[in-house]
N, C-alpha and C positions, 0 to 999 in steps of 0.2 A: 345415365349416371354422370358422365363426364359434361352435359349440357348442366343440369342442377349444379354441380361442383363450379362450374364455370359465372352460372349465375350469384353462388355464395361470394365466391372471389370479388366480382364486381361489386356486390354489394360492400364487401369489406374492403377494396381499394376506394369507394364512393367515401365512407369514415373516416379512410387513413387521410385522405386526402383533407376533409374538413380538420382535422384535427391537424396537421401541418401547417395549415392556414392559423389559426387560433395561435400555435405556439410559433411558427414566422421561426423559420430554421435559417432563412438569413441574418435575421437581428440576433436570433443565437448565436451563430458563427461569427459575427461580429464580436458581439462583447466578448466571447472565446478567446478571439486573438488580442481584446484590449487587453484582456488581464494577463495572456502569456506575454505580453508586452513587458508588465508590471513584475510579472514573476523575471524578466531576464532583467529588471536593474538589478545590479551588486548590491543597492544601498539597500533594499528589500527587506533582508534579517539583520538590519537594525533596528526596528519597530519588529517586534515575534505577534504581535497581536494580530497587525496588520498584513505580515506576513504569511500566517493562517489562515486566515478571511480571503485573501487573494488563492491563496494554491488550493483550500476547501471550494472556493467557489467554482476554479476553473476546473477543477475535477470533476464537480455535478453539472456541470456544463459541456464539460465533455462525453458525460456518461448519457443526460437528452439527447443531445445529438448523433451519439451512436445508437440510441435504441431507437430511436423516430428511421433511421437509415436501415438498422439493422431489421425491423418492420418492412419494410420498403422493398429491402433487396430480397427476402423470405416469399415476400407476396408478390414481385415479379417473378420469380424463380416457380412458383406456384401456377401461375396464368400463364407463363411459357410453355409448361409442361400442359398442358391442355391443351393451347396451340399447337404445340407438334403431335400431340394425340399420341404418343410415347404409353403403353398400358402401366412400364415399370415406374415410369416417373409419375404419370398422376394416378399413380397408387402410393408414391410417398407424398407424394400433395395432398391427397386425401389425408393419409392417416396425420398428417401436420395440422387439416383444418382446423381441428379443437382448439389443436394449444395457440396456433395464429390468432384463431378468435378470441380466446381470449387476452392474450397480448394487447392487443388492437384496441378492446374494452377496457383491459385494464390504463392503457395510455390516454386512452376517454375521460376516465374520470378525472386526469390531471387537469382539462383544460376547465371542469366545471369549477379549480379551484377560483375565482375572481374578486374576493371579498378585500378590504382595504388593506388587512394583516395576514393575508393566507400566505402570500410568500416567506413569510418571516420562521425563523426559526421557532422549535417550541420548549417551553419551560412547565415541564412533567409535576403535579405534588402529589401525592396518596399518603391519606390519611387513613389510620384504621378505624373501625366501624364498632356497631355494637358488633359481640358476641364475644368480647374477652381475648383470650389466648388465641381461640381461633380466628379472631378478625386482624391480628397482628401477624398471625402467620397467612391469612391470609392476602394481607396487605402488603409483603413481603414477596408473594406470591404474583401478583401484581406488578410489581417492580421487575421481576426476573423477566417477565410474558413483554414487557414494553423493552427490556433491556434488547431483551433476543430478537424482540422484532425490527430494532434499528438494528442488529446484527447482521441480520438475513439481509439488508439491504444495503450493509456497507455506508450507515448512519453511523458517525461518529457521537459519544454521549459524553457528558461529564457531570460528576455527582456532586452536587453541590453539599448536602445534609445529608443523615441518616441518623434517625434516632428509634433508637433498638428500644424494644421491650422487652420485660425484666425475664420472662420464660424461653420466649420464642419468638419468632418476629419482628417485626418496627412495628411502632407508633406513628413516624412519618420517617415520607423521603422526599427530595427536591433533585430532580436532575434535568438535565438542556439535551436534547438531540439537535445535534448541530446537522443541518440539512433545508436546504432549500424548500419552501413549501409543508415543512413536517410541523408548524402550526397546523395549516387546512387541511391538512393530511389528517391531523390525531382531535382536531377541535370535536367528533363526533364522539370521543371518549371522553369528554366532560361528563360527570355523573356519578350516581353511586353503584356498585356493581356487587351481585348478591353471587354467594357459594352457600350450596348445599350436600355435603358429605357424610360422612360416617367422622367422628372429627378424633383424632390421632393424639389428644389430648385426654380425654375420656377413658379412663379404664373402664367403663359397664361399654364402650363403644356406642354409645347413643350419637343418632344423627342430630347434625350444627349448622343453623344458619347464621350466616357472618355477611358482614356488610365493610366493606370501603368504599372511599369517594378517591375521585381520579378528578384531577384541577388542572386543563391546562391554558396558559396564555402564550399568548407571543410575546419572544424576547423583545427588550426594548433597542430602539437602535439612537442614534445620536442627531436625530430630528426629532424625537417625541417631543421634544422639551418637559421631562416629568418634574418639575418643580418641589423639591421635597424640604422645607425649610427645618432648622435646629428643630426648634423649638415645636416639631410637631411631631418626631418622633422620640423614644427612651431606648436605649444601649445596654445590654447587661452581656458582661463577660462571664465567663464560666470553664467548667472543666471537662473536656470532649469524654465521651462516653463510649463504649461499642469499640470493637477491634479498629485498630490505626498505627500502632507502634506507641512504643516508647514515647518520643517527642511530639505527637499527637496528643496521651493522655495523660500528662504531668505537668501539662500547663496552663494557666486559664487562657486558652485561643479560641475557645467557640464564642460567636456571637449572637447574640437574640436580637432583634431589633422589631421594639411595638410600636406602630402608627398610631397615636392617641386618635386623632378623629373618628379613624373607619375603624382601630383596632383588631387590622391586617398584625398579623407578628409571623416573623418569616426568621430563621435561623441559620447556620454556617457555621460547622465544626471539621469539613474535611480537607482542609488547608491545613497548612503546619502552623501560619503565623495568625495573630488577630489582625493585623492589618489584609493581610491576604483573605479571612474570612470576613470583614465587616463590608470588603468593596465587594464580594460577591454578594453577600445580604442586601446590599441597597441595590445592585441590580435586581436580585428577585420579586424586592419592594417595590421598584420603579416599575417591573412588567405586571405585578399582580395590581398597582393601581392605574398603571395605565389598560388592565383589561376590565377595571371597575369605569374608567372615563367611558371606554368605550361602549361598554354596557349602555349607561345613562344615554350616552348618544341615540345610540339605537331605541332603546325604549322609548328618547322621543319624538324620533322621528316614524318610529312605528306609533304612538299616538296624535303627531299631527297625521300622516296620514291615513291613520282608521283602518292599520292594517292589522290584521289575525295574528294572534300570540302565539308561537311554538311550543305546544304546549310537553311538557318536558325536558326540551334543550336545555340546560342550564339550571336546572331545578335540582332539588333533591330527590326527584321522582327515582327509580329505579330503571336502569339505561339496559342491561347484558342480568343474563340466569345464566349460571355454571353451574350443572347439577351434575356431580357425582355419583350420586346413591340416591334414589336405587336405580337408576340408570344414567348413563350417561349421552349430556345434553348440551350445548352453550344455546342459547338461542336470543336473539337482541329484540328490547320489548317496542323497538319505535322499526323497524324494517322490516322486524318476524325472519330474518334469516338464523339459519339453527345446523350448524353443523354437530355432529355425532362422533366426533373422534377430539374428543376433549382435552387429551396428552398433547396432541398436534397444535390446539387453540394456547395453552398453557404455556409450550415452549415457545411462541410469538406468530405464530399462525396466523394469524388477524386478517388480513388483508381482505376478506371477503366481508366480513364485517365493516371496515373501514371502508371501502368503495362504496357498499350500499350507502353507511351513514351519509357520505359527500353526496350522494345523486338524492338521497332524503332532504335534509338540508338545502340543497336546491331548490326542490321541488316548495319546499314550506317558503321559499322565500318570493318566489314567481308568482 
């Protein structure tokens, strides 16, 4: 027992080890210390923008490099006890293996992130679906499940829109998970995602299938050069809707803003001021067409080179099943993983879903 044990360890210090390599823990520790460089000028919170950007990033910077370490010192601590052939210790080395391995895996899939925008932050939209009342509350639904799950991981969010419907639910919502990588991270939740329930709307209690779409791009940053001239978008102010206060919903501060060409229209009512809502609007406009540039790129560079369509990625195909009734189900239609504790999925659970999709994704692009 303790030779097998010995031999999993090596195998998973052989991983941990490649993956160290990939993310280069010295280049991390570097830029670590540039930015607490950045963080000790006094002049720092003079710019508040700037000054987030610097403390957000040196925080997730620190948080890699303690878990790549904290991995490390877990799984020395694991192969020592084997070494000394100790029964009590590699009997807590054993029962650690599971959750090591999966640690180990789970820090795996970070390195398949490589793509040109994976680093980048990600900008969340869900839109409701057919099925009425139930697709708004389901969509709604949706929102809370991405909320919770940058929760669980200490993902800072901000809500850009919310636009409620008239019973129950949104219609749509726009929000940014500020975090490193939480583009490549969530880009596998592009799509539309079906519930099937008993629907709580229904007085005969007849079962409802509901559909929303889940849109996310990467934020834009201040290289893209997004080029957005007057005269090729249209501005309408209006009067915010849904809970906000007072000073939210007695003013016209929401803003719409329609792209005439592509007829992108992207909105911003959860600011107090119009000004404050039209500059978040043209950011969401700059990432939603800079993920349309990218698109075209890709499509042709995958037809100069003759390469296989993903089919699904980015489509309106149907991505995740959430079935309720008559049993309960999530199961994703492009990896086939299918977990059976649905509450667990609901409240932002994901992660199991989200790994497979990145090692899918990879796989279609090799």
């Amino acid at each position: 027992m303790a030779e097998d044990l010995r031999d999993q360890l090596a195998a998973l210090a052989g991983k941990l080890s490649s993956i160290e390599a990939v993310l280069d823990l010295p280049r991390l520790r570097k830029e670590l210390e540039a930015f607490e460089a950045d963080a000790a000028d006094p002049e720092l919170w003079n710019d508040q923008e700037r000054a987030q950007r610097v403390t957000s990033t040196m925080s997730h910077l620190r948080t890699d490099i303690q878990r790549v370490e904290g991995l490390r010192s877990r799984l020395d601590d694991a192969q020592t006890a084997v070494e000394l052939d100790d029964p009590a210790l590699v009997e807590e080395a054993t029962a650690d293996l599971p959750s090591l391995t999966a640690d180990i895996e789970g820090l795996e899939v970070r390195t398949l992130l490589s793509g040109d925008y994976d680093q980048r932050e990600a900008l969340v939209t869900i839109n409701s679906g057919t099925g009425g009342t139930d697709a708004a509350d389901w969509a709604e639904m949706l929102m809370r499940m991405y909320l919770r799950w940058a929760e669980r991981h200490n993902y800072s969010t901000e809500v850009f829109d919310t636009s409620y419907a008239e019973e129950a639910g949104i219609k749509s919502a726009t929000f940014v998970v500020k975090a490193p990588y939480a583009y490549g991270t969530l880009a596998g939740e592009h799509g539309v995602h079906r519930l099937v329930r008993i629907s709580p709307f229904d007085n005969q209690a007849r079962r409802q299938t509901s559909f929303a779409g889940v849109d996310i791009t990467p934020v834009v940053e201040a290289t893209d050069h997004v080029d957005i001239p007057d005269e090729e978008i249209r501005v309408d102010v209006y009067r915010s809707s849904g809970p906000g206060g007072q000073g939210v919903n007695t003013t016209d501060s929401a803003v719409r803003i329609t792209h005439l060409p592509t007829g992108i229209v992207v909105t911003c009512q959860n600011e107090r001021s119009q000004i404050q809502n039209r500059a978040r609007a043209m950011e969401v406009l700059q990432a939603k067409l800079l993920e349309v540039r990218r698109q075209q790129e890709a499509d042709e560079m995958g037809r100069l080179k003759g390469s296989r369509n993903t089919v699904g990625f980015g489509s309106d195909d149907i991505i995740r099943h959430y079935v309720l009734h008559p049993y309960q189900l999530v199961k994703d239609a492009r990896t086939e993983v299918e977990v059976g504790n649905t509450g667990a999925v609901l409240d932002g659970d994901i992660d199991a879903f989200i790994d497979a999709e990145i090692r899918w994704r990879r796989q279609q692009s090799d």
